[in-house]
mmCIF file of the N, C-alpha and C atoms, coordinates in Angstrom:
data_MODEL
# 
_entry.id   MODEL 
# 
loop_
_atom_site.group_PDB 
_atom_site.id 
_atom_site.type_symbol 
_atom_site.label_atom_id 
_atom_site.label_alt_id 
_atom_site.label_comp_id 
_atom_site.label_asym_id 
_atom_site.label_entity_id 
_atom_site.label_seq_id 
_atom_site.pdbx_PDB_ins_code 
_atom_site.Cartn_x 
_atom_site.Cartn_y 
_atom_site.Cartn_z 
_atom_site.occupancy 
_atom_site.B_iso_or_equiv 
_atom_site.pdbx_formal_charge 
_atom_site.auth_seq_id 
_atom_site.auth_comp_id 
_atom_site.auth_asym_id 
_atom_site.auth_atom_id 
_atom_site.pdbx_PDB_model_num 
ATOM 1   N N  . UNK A 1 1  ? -31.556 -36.572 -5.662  1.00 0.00 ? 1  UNK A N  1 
ATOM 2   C CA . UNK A 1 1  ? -30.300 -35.883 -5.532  1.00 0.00 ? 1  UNK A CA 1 
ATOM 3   C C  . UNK A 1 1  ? -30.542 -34.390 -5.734  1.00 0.00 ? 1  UNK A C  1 
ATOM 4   N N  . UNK A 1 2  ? -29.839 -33.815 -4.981  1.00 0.00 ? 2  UNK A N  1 
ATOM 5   C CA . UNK A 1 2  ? -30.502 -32.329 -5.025  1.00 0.00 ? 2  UNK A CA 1 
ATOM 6   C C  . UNK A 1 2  ? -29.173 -31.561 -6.179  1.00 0.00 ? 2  UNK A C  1 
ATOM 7   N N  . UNK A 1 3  ? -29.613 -30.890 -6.561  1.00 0.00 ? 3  UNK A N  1 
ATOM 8   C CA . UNK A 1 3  ? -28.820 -29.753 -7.560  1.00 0.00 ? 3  UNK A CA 1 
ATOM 9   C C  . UNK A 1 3  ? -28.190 -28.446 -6.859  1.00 0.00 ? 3  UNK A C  1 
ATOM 10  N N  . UNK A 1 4  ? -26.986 -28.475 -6.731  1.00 0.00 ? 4  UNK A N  1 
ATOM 11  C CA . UNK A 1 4  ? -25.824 -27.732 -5.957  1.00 0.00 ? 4  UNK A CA 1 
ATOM 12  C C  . UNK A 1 4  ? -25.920 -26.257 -7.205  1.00 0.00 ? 4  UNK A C  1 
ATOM 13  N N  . UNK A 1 5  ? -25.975 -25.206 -6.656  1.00 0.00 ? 5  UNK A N  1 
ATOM 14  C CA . UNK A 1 5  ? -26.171 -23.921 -7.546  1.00 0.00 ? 5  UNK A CA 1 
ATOM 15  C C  . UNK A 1 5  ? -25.033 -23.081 -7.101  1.00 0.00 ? 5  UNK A C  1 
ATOM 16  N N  . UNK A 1 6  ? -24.115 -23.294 -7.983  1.00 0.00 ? 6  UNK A N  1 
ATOM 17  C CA . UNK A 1 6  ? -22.799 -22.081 -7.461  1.00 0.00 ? 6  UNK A CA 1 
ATOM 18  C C  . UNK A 1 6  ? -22.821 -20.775 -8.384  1.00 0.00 ? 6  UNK A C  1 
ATOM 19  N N  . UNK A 1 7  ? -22.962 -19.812 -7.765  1.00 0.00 ? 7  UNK A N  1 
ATOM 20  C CA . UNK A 1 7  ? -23.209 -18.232 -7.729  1.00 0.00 ? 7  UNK A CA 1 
ATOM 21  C C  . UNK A 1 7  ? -21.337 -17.929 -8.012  1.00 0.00 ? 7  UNK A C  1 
ATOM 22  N N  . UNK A 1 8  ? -21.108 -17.262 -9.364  1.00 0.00 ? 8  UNK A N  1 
ATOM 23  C CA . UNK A 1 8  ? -19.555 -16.631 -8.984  1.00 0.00 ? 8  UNK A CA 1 
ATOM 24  C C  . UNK A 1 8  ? -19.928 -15.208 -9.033  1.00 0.00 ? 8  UNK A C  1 
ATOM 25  N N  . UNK A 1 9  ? -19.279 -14.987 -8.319  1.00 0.00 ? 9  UNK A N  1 
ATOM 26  C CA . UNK A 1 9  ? -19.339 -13.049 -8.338  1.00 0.00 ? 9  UNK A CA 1 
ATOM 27  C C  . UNK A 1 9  ? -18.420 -12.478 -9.409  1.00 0.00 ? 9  UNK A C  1 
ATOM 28  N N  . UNK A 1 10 ? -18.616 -11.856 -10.214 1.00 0.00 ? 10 UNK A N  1 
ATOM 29  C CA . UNK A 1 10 ? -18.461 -11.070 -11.239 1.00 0.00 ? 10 UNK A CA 1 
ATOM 30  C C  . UNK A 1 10 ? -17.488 -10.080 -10.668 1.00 0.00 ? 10 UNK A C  1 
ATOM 31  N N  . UNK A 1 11 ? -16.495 -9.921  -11.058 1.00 0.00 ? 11 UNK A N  1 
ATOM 32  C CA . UNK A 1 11 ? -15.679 -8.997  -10.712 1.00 0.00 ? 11 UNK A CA 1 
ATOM 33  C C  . UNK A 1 11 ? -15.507 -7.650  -11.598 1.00 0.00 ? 11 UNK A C  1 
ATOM 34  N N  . UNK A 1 12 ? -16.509 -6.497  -11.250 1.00 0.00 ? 12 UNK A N  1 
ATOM 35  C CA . UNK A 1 12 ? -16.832 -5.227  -11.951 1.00 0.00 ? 12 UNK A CA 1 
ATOM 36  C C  . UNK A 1 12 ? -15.359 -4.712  -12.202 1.00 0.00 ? 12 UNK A C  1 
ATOM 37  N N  . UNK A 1 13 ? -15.573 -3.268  -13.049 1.00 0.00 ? 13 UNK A N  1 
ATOM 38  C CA . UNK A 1 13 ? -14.173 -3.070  -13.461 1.00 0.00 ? 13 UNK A CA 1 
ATOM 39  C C  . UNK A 1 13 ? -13.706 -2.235  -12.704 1.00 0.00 ? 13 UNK A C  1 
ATOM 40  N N  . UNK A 1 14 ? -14.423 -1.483  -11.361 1.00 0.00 ? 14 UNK A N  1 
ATOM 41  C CA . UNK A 1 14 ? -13.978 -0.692  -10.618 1.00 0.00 ? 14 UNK A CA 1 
ATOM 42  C C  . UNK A 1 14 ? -13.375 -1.789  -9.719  1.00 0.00 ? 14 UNK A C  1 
ATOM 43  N N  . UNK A 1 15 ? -13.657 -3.173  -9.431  1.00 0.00 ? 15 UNK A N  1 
ATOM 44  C CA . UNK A 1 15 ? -12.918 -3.754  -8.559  1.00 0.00 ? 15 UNK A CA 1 
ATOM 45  C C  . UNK A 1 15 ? -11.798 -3.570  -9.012  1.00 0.00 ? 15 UNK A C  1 
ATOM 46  N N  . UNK A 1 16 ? -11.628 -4.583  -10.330 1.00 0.00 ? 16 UNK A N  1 
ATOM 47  C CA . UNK A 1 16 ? -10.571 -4.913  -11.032 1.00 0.00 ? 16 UNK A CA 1 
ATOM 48  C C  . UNK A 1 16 ? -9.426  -3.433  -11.335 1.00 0.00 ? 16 UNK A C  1 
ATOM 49  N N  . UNK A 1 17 ? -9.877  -2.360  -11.116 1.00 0.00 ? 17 UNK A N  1 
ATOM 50  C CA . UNK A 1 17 ? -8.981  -0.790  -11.754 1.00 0.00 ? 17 UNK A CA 1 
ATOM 51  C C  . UNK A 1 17 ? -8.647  -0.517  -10.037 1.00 0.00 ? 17 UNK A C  1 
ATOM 52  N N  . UNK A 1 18 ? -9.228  -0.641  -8.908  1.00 0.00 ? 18 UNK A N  1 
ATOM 53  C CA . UNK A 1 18 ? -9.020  -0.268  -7.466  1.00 0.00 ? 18 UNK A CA 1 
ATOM 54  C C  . UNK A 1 18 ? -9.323  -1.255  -6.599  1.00 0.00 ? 18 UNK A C  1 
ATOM 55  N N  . UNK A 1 19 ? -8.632  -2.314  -6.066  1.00 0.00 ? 19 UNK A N  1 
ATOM 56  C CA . UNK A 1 19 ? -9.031  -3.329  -5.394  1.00 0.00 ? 19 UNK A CA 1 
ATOM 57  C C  . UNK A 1 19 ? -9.560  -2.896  -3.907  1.00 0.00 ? 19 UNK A C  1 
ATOM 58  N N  . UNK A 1 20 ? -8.013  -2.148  -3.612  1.00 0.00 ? 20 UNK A N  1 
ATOM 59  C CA . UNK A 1 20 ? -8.215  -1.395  -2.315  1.00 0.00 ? 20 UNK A CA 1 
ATOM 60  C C  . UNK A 1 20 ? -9.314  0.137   -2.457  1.00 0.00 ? 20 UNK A C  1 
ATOM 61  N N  . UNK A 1 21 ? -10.339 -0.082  -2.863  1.00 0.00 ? 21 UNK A N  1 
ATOM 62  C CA . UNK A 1 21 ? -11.098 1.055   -2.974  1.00 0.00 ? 21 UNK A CA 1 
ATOM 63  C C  . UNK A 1 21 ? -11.726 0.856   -1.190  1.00 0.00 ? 21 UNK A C  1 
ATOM 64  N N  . UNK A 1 22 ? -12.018 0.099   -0.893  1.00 0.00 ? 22 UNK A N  1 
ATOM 65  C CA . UNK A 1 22 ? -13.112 0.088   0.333   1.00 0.00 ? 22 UNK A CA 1 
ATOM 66  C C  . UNK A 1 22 ? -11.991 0.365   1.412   1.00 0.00 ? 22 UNK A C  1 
ATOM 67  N N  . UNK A 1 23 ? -10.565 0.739   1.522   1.00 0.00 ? 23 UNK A N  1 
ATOM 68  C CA . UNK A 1 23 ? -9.606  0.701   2.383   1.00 0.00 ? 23 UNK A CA 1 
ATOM 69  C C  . UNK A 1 23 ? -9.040  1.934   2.632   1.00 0.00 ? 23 UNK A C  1 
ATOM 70  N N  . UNK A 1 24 ? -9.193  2.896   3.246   1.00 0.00 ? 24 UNK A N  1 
ATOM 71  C CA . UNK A 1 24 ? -7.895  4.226   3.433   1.00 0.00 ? 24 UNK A CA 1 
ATOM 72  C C  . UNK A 1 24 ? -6.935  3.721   3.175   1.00 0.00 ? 24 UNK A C  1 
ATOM 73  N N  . UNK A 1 25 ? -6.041  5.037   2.270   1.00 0.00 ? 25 UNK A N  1 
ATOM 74  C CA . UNK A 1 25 ? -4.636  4.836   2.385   1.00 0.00 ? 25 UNK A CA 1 
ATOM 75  C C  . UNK A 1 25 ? -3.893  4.928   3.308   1.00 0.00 ? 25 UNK A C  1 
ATOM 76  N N  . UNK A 1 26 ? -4.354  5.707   4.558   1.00 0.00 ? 26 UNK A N  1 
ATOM 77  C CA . UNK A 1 26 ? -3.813  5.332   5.821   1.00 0.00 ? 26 UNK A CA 1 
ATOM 78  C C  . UNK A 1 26 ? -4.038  3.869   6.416   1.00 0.00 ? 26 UNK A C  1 
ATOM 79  N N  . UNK A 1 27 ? -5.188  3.099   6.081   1.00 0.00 ? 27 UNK A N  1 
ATOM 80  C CA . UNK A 1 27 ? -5.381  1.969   6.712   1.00 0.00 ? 27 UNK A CA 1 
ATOM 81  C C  . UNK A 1 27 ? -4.007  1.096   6.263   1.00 0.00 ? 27 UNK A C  1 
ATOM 82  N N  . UNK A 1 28 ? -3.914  1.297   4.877   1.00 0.00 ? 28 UNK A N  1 
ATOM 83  C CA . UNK A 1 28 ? -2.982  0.380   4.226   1.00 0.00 ? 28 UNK A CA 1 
ATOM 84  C C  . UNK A 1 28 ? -1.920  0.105   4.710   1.00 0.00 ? 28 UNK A C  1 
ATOM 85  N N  . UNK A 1 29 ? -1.417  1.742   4.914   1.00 0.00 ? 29 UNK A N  1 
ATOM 86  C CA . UNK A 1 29 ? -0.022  2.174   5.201   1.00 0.00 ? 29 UNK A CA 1 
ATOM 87  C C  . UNK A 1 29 ? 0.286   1.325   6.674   1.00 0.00 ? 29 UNK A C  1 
ATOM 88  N N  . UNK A 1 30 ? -0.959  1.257   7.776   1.00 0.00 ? 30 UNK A N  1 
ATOM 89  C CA . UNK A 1 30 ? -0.815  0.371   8.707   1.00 0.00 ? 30 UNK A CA 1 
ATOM 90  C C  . UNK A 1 30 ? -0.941  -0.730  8.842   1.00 0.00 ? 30 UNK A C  1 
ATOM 91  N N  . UNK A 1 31 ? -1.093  -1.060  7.961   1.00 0.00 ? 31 UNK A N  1 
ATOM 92  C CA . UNK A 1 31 ? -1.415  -2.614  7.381   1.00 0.00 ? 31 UNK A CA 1 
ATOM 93  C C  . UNK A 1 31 ? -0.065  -3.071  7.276   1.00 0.00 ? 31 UNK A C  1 
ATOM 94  N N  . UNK A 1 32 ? 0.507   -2.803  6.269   1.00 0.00 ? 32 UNK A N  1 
ATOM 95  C CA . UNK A 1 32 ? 2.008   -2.983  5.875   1.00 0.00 ? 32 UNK A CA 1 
ATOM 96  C C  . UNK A 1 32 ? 3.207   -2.665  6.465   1.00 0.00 ? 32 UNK A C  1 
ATOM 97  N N  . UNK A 1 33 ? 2.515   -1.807  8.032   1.00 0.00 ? 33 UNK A N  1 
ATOM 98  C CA . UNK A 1 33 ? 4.265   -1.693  8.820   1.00 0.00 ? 33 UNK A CA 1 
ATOM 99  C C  . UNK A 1 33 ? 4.911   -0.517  8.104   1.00 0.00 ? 33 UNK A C  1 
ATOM 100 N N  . UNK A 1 34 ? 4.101   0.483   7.432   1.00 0.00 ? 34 UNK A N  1 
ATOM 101 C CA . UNK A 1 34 ? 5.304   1.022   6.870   1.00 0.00 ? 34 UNK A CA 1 
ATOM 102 C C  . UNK A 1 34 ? 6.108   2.159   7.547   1.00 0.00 ? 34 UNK A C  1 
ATOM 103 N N  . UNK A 1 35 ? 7.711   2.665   7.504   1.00 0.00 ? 35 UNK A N  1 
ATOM 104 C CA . UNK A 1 35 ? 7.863   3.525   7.997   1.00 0.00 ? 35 UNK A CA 1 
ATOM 105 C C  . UNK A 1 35 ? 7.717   5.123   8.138   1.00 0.00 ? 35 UNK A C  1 
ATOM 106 N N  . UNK A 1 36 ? 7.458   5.377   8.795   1.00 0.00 ? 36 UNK A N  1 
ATOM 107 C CA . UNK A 1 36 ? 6.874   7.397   8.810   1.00 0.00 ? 36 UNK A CA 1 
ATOM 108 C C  . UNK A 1 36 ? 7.914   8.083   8.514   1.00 0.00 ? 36 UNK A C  1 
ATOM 109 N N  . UNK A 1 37 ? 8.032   9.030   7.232   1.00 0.00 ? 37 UNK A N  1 
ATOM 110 C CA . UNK A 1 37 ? 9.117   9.201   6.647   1.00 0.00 ? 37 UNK A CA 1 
ATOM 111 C C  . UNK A 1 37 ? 9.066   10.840  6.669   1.00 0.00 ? 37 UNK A C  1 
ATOM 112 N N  . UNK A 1 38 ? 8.305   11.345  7.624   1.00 0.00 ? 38 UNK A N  1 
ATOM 113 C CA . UNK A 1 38 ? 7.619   12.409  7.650   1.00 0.00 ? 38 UNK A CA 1 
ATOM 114 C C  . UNK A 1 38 ? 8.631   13.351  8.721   1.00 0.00 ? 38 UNK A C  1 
ATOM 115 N N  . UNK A 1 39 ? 9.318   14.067  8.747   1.00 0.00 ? 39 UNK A N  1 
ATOM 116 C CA . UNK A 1 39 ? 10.530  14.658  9.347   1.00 0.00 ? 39 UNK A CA 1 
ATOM 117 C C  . UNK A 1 39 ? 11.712  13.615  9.966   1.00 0.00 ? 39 UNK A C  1 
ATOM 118 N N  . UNK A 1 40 ? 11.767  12.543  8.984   1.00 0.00 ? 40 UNK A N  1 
ATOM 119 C CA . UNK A 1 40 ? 12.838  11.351  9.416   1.00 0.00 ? 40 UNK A CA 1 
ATOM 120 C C  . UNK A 1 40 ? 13.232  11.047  8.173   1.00 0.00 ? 40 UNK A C  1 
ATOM 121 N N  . UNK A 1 41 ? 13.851  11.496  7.481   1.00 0.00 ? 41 UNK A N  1 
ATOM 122 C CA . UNK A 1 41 ? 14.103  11.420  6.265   1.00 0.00 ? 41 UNK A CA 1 
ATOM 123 C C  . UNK A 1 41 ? 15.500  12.236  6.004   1.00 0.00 ? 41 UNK A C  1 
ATOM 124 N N  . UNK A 1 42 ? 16.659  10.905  4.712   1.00 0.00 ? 42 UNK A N  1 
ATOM 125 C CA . UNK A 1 42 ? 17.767  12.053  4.116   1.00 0.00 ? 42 UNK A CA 1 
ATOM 126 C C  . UNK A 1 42 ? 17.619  11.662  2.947   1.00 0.00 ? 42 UNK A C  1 
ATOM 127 N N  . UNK A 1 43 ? 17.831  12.888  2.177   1.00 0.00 ? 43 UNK A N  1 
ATOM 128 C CA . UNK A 1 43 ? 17.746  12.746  0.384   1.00 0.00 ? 43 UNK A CA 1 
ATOM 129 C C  . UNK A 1 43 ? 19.295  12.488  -0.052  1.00 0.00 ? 43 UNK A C  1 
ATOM 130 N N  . UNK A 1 44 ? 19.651  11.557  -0.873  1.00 0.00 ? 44 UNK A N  1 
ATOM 131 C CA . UNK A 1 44 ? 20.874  11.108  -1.065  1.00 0.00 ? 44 UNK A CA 1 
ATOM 132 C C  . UNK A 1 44 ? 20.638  11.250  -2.991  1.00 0.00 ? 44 UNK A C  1 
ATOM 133 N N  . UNK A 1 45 ? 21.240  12.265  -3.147  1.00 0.00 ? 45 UNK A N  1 
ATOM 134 C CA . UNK A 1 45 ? 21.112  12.821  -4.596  1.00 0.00 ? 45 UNK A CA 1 
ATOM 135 C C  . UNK A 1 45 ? 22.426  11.780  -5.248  1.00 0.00 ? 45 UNK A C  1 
ATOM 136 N N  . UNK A 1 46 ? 22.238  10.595  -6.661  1.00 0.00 ? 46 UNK A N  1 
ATOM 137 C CA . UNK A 1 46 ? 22.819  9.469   -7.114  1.00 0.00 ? 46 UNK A CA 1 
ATOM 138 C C  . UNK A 1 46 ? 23.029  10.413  -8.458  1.00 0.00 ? 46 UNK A C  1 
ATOM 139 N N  . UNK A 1 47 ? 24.216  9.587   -8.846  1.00 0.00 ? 47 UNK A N  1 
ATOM 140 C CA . UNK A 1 47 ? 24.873  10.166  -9.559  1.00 0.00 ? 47 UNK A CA 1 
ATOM 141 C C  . UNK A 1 47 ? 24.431  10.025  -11.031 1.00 0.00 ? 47 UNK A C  1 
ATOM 142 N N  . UNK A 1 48 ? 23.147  9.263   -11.473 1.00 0.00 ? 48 UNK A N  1 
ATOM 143 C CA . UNK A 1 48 ? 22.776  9.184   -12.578 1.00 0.00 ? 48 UNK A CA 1 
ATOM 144 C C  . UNK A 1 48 ? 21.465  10.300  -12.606 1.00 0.00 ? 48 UNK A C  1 
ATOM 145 N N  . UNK A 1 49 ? 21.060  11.227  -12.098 1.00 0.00 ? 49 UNK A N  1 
ATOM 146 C CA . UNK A 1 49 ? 19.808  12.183  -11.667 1.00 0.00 ? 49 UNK A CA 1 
ATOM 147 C C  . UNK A 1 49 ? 19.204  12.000  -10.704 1.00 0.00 ? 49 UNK A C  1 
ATOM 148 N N  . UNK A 1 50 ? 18.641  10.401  -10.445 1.00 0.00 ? 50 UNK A N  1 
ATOM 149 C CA . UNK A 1 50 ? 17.911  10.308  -9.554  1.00 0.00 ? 50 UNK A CA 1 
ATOM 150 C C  . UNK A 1 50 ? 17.940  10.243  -8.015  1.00 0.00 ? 50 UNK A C  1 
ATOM 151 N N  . UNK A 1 51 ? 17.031  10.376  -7.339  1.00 0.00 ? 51 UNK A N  1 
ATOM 152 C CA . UNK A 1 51 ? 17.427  10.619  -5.404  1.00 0.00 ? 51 UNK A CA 1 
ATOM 153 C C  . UNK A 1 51 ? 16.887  9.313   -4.817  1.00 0.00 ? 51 UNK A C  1 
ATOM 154 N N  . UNK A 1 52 ? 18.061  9.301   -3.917  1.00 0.00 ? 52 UNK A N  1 
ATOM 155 C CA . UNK A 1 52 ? 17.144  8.076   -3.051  1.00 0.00 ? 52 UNK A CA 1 
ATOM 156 C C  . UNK A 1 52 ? 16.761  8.447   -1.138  1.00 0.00 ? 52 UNK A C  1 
ATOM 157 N N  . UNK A 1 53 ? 15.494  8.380   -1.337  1.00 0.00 ? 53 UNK A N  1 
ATOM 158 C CA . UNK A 1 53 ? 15.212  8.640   0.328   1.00 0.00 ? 53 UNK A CA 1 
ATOM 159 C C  . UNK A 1 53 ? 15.410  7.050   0.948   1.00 0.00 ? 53 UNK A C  1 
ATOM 160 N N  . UNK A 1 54 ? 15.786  8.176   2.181   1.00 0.00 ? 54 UNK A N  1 
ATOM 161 C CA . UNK A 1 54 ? 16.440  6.996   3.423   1.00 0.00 ? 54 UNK A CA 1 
ATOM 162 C C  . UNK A 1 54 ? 15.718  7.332   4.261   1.00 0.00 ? 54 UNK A C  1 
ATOM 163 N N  . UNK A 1 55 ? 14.952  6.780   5.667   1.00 0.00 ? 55 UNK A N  1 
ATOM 164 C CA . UNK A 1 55 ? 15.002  6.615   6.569   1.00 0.00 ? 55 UNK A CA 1 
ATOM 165 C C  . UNK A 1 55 ? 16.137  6.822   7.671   1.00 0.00 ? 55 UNK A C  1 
ATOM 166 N N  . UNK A 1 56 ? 15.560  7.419   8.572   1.00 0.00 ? 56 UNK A N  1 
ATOM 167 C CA . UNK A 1 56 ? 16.993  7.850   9.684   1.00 0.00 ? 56 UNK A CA 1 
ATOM 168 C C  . UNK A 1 56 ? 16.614  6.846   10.790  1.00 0.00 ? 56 UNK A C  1 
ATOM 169 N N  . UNK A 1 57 ? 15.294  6.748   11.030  1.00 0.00 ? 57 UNK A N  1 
ATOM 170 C CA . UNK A 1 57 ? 15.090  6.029   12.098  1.00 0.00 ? 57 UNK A CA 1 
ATOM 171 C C  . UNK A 1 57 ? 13.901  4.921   11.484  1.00 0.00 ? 57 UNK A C  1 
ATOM 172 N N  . UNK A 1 58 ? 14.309  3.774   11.375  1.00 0.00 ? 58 UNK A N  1 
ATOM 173 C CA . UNK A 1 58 ? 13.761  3.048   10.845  1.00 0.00 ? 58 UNK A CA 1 
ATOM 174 C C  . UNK A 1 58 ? 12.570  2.363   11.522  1.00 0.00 ? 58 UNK A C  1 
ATOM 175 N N  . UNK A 1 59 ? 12.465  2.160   12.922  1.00 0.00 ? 59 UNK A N  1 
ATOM 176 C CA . UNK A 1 59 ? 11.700  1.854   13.818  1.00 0.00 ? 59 UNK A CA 1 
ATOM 177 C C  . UNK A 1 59 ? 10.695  2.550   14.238  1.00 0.00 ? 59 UNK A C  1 
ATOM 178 N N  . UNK A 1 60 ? 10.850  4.038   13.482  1.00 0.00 ? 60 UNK A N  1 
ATOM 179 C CA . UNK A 1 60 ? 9.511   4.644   13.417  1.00 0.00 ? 60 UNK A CA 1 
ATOM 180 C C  . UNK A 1 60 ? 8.802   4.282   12.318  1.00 0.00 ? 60 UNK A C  1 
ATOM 181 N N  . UNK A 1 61 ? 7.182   3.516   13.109  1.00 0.00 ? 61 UNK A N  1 
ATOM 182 C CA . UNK A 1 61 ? 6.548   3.367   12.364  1.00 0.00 ? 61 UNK A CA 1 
ATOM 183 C C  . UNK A 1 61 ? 5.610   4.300   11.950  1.00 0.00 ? 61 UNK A C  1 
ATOM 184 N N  . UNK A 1 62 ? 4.448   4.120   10.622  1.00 0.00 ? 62 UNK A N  1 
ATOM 185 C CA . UNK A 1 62 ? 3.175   4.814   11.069  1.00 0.00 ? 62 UNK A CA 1 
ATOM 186 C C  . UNK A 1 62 ? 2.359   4.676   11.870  1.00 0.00 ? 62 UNK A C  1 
ATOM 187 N N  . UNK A 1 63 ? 1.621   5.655   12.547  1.00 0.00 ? 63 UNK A N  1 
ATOM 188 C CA . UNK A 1 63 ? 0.942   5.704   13.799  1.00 0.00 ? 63 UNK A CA 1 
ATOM 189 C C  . UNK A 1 63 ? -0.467  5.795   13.726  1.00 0.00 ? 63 UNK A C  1 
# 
């Protein structure tokens, strides 16, 4: 009977602190569909301090 040898890979702490290290943040951003908020954008100032950005055209994606 032969002896089966399983190898686990060690997960260093730079994996574990940056998973997406081997990935652009542009790759990501296309990864996920996200929308381009980059002169398509309204700032909607809320009444407790904080702002919320909107999208004007939502179907623009990143490119």
């Amino acid at each position: 009977m032969k002896k089966l040898k399983i190898k686990q890979n060690k997960l260093s702490r730079q994996d574990l602190a940056d998973p997406f290290r081997h990935m652009s943040y542009y790759e990501r951003l296309l990864k996920a569909g996200s929308i381009d908020l980059q002169n398509n954008h309204v700032v909607e100032e809320l009444e407790d301090g904080y702002i919320k950005i909107k999208p004007i055209d939502e179907s623009k994606l990143v490119k």
